[in-house]
Each structure stands twice: as structure tokens, then as C-alpha cells.
C-alpha positions in Angstrom: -79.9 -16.6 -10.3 -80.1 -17.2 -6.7 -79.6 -14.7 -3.9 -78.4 -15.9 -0.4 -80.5 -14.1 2.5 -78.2 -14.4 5.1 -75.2 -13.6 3.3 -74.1 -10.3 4.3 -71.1 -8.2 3.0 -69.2 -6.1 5.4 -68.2 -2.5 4.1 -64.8 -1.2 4.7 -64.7 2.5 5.6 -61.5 4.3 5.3 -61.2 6.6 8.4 -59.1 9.6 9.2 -59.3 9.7 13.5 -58.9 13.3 13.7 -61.5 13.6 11.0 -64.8 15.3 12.6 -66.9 14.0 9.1 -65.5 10.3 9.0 -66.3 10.3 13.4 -69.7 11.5 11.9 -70.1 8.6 9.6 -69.1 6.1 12.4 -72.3 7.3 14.9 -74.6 7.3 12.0 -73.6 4.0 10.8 -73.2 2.8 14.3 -77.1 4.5 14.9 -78.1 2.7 11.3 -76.6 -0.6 13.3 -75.0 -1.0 10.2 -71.1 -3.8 10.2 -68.5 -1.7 8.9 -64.8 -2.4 9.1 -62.9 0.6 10.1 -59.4 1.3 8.9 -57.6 3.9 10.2 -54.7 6.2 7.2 -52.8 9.1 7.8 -53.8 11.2 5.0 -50.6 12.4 5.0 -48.8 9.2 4.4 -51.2 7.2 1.9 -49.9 3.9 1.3 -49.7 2.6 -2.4 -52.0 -0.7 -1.6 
């Protein structure tokens, strides 16, 4: 089995903006320098996809 070194995968983080803990998980995986791909839901209106 061969594993690529420069093949990274980017993480998807499901964010609530007026969320103090999700804007907590941003700096720390901003601090962590860590690529993340932030999308924003209204947990109030959760889509079925």
C-alpha cells in the first residue's frame, strides 16, 4: 500500500457564526495552522443534504 506525502485532505467544519464554541474551534485550528473549509448553517433551518 502506498501512501502519498503531499496529499493532504481538507476538513470541512460545519459552523454556526453566532456560535462562541464553533468561533473557538476556528482560532485554535487557525493557531494549529490547520486547512479547514468552513460552512456556515442556521441551526434553525438545517438543510436535508
Amino acid at each position: 500500500m502506498t501512501v502519498v506525502a503531499n496529499k493532504r485532505s481538507v476538513m470541512t467544519m460545519y459552523s454556526d457564526p453566532g456560535s462562541p464554541y464553533s468561533h473557538r474551534v476556528r482560532l485554535v485550528l487557525a493557531e494549529k495552522n490547520i486547512t479547514v473549509e468552513v460552512l456556515d448553517v442556521d441551526p434553525l433551518n438545517i438543510s436535508d443534504d
